[in-house]
N, C-alpha and C positions, 0 to 999 in steps of 0.2 A: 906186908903184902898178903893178898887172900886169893883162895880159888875156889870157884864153887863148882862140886857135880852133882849130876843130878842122877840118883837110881833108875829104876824102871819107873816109866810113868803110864798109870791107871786108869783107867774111866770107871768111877762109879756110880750105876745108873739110877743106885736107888737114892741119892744126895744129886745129882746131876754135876759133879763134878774129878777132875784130875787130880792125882795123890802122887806123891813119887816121897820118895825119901829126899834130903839133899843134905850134900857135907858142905861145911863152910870151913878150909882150911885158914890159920890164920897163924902165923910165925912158928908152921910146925905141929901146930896142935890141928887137930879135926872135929866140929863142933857137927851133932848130926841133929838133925830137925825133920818131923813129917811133918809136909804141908800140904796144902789145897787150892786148887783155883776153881771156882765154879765157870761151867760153860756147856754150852751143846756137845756132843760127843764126838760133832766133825769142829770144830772149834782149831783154827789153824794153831798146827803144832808149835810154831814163832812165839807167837800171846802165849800160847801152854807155858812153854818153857820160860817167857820172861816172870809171866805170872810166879811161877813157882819159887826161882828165885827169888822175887819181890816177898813174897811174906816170908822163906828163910832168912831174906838180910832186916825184917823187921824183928823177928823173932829173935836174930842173933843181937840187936843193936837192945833186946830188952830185961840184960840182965844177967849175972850168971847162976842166978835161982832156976832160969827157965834152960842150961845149957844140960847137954848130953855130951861129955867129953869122952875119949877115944882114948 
């Protein structure tokens, strides 16, 4: 089983997009990933958040050269 959270999430204006940290917990362990979603800066926080998720769970599916373990 996994759980994902997600840090504080950012707008940064000079890339035009949202950063947040996020952890991908997974049988105990915590795998952490900075990600990015690009969008306008009112950009509904829903999409932010699914966005954000979506490249942690691709990041995490690519490898454990690319993990950050806890």
């Amino acid at each position: 089983m996994q759980t994902i959270r997600l840090g504080d999430v950012r707008y940064n204006a000079q890339i035009g997009a949202f950063e947040a940290r996020v952890d991908v917990d997974r049988n105990g362990t915590t795998y952490r990933y900075p990600c990015q979603v690009a969008g306008p800066i009112d950009m509904d926080s829903g999409h932010v958040r699914a966005g954000l998720t979506r490249h942690a769970m691709r990041m995490s599916d690519s490898g454990a050269s690319l993990w950050s373990h806890l």
